[in-house]
N, C-alpha and C positions, 0 to 999 in steps of 0.2 A: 256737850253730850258725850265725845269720848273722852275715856280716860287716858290718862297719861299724854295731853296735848299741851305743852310746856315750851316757851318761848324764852329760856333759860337767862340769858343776860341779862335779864332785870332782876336778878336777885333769884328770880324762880316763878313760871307762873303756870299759869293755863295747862295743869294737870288736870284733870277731870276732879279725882276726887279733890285733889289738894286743890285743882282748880276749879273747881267748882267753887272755892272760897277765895282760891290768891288769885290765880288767873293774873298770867305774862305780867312782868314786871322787865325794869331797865334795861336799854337796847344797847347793848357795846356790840360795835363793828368792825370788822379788824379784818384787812383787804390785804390782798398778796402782791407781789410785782410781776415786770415786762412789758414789753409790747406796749404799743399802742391800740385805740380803739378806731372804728372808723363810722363813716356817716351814722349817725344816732336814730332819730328821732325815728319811729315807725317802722325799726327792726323788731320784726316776725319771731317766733318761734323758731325758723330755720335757720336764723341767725344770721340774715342775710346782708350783711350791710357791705357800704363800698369804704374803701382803704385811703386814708389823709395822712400822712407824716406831720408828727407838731413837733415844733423844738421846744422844748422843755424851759419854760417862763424865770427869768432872774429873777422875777421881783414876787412879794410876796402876797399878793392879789391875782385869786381865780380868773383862770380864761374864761370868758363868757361859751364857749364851745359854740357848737351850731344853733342859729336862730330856728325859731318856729313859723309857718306862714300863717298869714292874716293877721295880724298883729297891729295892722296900725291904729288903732282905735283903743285907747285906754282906758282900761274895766275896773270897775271896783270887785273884788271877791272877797265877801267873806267866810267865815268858818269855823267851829266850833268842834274840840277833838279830844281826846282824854289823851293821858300819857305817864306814863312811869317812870320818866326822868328824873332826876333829882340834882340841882334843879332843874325846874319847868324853864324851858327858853322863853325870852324875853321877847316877845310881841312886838318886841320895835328895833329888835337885834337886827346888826349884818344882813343874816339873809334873806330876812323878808323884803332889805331895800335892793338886794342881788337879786332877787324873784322879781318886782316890782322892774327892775331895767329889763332882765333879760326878755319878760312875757305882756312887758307894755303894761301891766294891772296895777290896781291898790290894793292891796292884799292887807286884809284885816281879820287875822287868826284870834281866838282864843282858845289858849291850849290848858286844861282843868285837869290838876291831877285825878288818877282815877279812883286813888281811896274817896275822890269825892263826888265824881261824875254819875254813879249811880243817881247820886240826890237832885247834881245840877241839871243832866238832862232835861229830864221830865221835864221840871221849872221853864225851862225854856223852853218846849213845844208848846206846853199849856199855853207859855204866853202869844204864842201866835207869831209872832215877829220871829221866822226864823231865819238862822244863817246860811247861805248859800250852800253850804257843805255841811254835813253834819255828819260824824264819827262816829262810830259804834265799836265796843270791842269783840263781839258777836251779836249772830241773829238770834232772839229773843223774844217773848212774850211781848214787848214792847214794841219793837221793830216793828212786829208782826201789827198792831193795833194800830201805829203811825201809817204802816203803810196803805191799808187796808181803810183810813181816813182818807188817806187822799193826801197828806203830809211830801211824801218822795214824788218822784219824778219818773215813770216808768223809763228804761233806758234802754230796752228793745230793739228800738232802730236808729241806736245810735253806736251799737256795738262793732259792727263791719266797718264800719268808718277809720278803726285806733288800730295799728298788727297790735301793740302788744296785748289789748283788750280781746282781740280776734284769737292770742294762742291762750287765752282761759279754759281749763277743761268746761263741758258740758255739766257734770257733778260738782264741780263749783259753784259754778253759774245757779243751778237749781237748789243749793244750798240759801243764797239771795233772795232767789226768787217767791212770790206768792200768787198763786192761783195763774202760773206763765209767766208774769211778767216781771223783770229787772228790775230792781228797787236799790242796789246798790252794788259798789265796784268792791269786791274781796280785796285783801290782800298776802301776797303769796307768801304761804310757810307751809314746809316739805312736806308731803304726805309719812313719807317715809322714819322719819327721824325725829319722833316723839320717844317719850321714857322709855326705855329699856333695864331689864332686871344686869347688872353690874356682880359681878362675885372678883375675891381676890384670888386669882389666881395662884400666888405665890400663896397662899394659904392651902389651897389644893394641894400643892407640888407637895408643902412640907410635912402634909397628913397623908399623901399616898393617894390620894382622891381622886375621883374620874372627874370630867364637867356632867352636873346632873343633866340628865334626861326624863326622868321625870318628878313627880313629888315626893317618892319615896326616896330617891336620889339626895333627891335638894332637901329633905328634912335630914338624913343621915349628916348631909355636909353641915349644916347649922347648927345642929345639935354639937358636931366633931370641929366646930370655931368656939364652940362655948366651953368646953370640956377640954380639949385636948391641947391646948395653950401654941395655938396655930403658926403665932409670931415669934415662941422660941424665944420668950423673955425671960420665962422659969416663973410667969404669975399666971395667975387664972383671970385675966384683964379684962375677957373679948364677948364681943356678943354675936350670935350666928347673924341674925335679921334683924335691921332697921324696920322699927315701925311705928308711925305716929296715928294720933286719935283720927277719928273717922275709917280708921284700917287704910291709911296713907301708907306705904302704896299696896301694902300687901305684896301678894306674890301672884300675880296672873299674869302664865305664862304661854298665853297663846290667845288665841280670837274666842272659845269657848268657854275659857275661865277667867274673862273679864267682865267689865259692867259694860259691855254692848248690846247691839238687837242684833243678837247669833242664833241662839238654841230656840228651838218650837218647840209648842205645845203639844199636845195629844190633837190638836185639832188640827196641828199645821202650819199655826199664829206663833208668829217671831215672840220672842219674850224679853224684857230688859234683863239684862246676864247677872245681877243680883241677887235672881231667885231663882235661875239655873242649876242641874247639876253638877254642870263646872264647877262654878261658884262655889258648890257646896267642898268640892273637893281642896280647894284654897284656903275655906273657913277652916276646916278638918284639920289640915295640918300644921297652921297657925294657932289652933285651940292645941295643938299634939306640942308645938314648941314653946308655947307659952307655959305650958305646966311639966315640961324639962329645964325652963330657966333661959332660953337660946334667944327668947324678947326681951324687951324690958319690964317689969312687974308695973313701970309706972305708964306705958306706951298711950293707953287711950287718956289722957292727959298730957301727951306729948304734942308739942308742937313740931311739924312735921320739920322745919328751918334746925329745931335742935337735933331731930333726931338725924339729919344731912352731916351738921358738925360730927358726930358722932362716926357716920361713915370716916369721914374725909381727917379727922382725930386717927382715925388706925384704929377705932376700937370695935367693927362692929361689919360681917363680912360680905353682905348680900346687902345691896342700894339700889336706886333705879337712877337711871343719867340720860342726857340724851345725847347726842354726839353732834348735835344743830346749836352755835349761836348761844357759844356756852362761854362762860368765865373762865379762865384759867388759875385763877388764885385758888379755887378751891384744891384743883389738880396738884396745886405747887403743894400747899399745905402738907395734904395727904404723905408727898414724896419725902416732903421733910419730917416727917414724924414717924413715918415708916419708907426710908429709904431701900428698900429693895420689893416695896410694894411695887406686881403686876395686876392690871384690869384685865377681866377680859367680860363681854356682854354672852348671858347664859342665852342659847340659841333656845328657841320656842318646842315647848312638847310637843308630840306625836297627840293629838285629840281624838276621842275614841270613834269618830269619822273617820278618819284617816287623812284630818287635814293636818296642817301643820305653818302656822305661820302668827305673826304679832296685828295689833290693830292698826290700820292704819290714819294717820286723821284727817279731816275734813278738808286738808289743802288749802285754808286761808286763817289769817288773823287778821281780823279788824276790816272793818269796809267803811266808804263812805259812800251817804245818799247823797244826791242832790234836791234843791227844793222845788219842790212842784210848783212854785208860781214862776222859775222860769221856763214855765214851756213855751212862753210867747217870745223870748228872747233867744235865737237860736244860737246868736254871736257870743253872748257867755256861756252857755252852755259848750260851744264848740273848743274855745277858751279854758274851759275847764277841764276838758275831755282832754284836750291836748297835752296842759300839764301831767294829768296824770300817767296820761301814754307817754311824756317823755321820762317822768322818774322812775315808771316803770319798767323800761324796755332796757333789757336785760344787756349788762355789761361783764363779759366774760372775767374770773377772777384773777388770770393773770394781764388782765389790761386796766386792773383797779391801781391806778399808780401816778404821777407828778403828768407825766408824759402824754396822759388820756385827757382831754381839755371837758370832758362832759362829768369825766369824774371827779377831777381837781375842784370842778366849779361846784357842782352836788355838793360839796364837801369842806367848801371853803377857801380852798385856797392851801397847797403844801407848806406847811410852819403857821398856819393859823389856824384853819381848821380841824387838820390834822398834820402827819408828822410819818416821815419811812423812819425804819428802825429795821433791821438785818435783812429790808428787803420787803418789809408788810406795814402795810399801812393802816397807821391807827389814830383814832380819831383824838383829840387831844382832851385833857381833863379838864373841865369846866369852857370849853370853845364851843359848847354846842349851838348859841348864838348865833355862831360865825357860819355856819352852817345851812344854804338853803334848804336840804334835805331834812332837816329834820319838823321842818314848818308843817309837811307833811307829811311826813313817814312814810312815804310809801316806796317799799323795798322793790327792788326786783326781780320778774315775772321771771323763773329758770325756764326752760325749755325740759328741763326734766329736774328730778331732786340732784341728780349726780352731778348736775351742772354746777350746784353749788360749792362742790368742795371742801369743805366745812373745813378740812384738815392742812388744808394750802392756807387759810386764815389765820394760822395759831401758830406761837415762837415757839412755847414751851415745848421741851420735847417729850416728858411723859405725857401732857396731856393730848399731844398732835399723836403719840401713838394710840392714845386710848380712841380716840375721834376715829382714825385711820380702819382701827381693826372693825370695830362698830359699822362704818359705812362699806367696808368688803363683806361682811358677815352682812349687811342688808341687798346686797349684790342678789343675792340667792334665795332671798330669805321674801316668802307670801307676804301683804299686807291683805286685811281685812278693812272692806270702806263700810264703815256704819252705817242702814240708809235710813236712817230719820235722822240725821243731818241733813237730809235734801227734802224733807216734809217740813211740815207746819200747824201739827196738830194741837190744837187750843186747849184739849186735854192734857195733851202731852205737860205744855207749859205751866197749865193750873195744877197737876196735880204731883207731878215728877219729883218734886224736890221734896214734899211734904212724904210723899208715898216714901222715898228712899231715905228718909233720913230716918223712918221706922225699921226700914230691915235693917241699916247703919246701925241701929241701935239694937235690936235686936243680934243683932251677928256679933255685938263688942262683946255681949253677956255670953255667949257662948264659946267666945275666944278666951275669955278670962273663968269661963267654968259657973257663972251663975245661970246658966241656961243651958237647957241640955241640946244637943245636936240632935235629939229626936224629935225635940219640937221645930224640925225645918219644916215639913208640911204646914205646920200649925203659924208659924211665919208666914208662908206663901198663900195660907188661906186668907187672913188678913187683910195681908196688900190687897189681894183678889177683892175681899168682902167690903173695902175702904176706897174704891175707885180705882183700882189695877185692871178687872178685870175690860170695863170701862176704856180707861186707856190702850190698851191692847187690840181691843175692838177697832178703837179711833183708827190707830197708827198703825194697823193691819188695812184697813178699808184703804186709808189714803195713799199709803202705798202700792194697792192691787190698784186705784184708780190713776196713780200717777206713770204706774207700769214702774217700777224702781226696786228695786232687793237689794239685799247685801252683797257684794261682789269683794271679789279675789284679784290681787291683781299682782 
């Protein structure tokens, strides 16, 4: 439901727009050094744990780190999960028999990639017989109908029991949730550190250029990458703005001029930000660059992956990035083809409220339910809860390293799973097998976004500085939390994709000049007249009933 929510290492995913279609792809992990870690399992939010020295293992098989209690009784689990891996880990690989000693179980994963999980799901609930654990890459229409079956496990009072379960925000939690109760455990990605609008810097400097502030700004600079030969090659090469079909990603540069529930009606009713005035001022001035030439003539038949290349080519001078859990090859590329290229992230407009800040997003990717026929079994369920409170529970980034025995073992084992290199540890190329953590993927709970570090994780140096500036420029900088990611409205789901891929369409023709910008009323009447007005209604009511708005944070 927001835009620009991208879990970059797979290739590129879970952007609103673009993710509304690619949605998070490939997880590359890449951990920093020092230090050792200390008691694990059931460290809180406050990071509270007690201090063990390890010596650092000769041999090339993971410490098992600290055991879990109640464990003597050995459990079968199984579980059913999408993934972006390429390849999918093997089901009978390493870690699962590492999971299997360390947590006493029989762990019986199926992991489906997720170009095909949409289809396999279903299939499997239908059939009744389901697996202990079941994945989801968000909450959805779906979710929503399983749960609301009786399918999930409500998980309510089983929450206080886990810390790292216990430091989940509340807007999380309610994100999961249906009609109060837990249906399923999130899992944590930064609020903070979704897409960001990217300009070249060093393309400023050599045009004389300020960092825009607003759209007249940023149209002038796009327009002067296209024209005024920015790279000092002596050709006319370049293009101001990347931009692919669906209006991926465009240029919304603040909480008002994105596709959020920001801006109200004449009535007072949140609106989806598509048919906003914001919005409109975003269309305007990509309809303004498109017919100077500053896009590409072919964009709404762009794939948005080419038009990335394009940035990161040197040809093209405004992108979105995100500075979370990102590749560095593309970063490399970029520096070799335009070696004195600088990044810097264009800070968000002044809104004609007087806010100013970016969206921020939902704070998780991906959850798993449990199955509602163990609620008689309290001992798997407790079993289960505990695995995922131990993968979760957050491991500071400079204690990700040989020397950490909770980490080494997550992880495989140092030269099998993974491998140090100048001091950062990275996961090795086709080991992910060797790998217990990746059976589940399930990342660690930060105690805040900053805990992650993004930029302690990465070698390269242009890209650690592009990361670095990014997360001090978010130091300061408002997010906006959308709040119909913490609803569940049934309109929302049946009509939202249908509804917006008419103004998507409609707004293309307008950018490209077959549609005039006078007929934006004449759009918004539409949506209204086609089940907008409908949905707006819903997801205003369930909002005043859940007591929930958009908040700032």
């Amino acid at each position: 439901m927001n835009a620009f929510w991208a879990k970059d290492s797979y290739t590129l995913g879970m952007d609103t727009k673009e993710g509304q279609t690619v949605q998070m792809k490939k997880n590359v992990i890449l951990f920093s050094a020092a230090c050792l870690l200390a008691g694990l399992v059931g460290c809180s939010s406050n990071n509270n744990s007690q201090s063990s020295e390890v010596t650092p293992s000769s041999t090339k098989t993971a410490d098992e780190g600290q055991s879990l209690d109640g464990m003597d009784k050995t459990i079968t689990i199984s579980s059913i999960s999408g993934s972006w891996s390429d390849p999918i880990p093997d089901p009978k690989g390493n870690g699962v028999q590492m999971m299997n000693d360390k947590f006493n179980i029989n762990f019986k994963p199926q992991i489906v990639p997720y170009d095909e999980y949409a289809n396999k799901l279903p299939v499997v609930m239908a059939a009744g017989d389901l697996p202990d654990m079941v994945g989801m890459e968000s909450v959805d229409a779906n979710f929503v109908k399983w749960a609301k079956q009786g399918a999930f496990l409500p998980l309510n009072d089983y929450i206080e029991n886990y810390d790292a379960l216990k430091s989940i925000p509340k807007y999380v939690w309610d994100a999961v949730s249906i009609d109060g109760k837990i249906y399923g455990i999130p899992e944590f990605f930064p609020s903070k550190y979704g897409k960001k609008p990217v300009i070249r810097q060093d393309w400023l400097d050599n045009l004389g250029l300020e960092m825009p502030t607003n759209y007249e700004e940023l149209e002038k600079a796009a327009i002067a990458f296209t024209n005024d030969d920015p790279d000092k090659n002596g050709q006319k090469d370049t293009l101001g703005l990347g931009l692919a079909k669906d209006i991926v990603y465009g240029a919304p540069m603040g909480a008002a001029y994105d596709n959020v529930w920001y801006s109200k009606n004449e009535q007072g009713q949140l609106i989806p930000g598509n048919i906003s005035d914001g919005f409109k001022q975003q269309v305007t001035m990509l309809h303004d660059l498109y017919q100077a030439g500053a896009i590409s003539k072919d964009w709404a038949l762009t794939k948005s992956s080419d038009a990335r290349k394009d940035f990161f080519a040197g040809k093209t001078g405004i992108w979105f990035e995100q500075p979370y859990d990102i590749t560095e090859t593309r970063f490399k590329q970029l520096k070799e083809a335009s070696p004195e290229a600088k990044l810097a992230v264009i800070p968000p407009f002044q809104q004609d409220d007087g806010q100013q800040g970016f969206i921020g997003l939902p704070g998780y990717y991906q959850l798993y339910s449990l199955n509602a026929s163990m609620k008689n079994d309290p001992d798997k369920i407790d079993r289960i809860l505990q695995i995922i409170n131990y993968f979760m529970t957050f491991i500071p980034v400079d204690e990700r390293n040989p020397q950490n025995p909770e980490f080494d073992w997550q992880n495989g084992g140092v030269d099998v799973g993974y491998s140090v290199e100048n001091g950062v540890s990275l996961d090795i190329e086709g080991a992910s097998s060797e790998q217990p953590k990746v059976y589940l993927s399930i990342p660690y709970w930060a105690p805040a976004d900053e805990d992650t570090q993004p930029a302690e994780v990465l070698q390269d140096p242009f890209t650690k500085s592009f990361v670095q500036s990014a997360v001090d420029l978010m130091k300061s900088t408002k997010t906006y939390l959308d709040p119909v990611n913490r609803i569940h409205s049934e309109l929302y789901y049946a009509k939202s994709s249908e509804l917006n891929k008419a103004v998507t369409d409609h707004q293309t023709r307008m950018i490209v000049g077959q549609e005039s910008l006078d007929d934006w009323d004449k759009m918004v009447e539409e949506f209204m007249s086609k089940g907008g007005q409908d949905m707006i209604n819903e997801v205003n009511s369930e909002l005043t009933q859940a007591g929930i708005a958009g908040e700032w944070k």
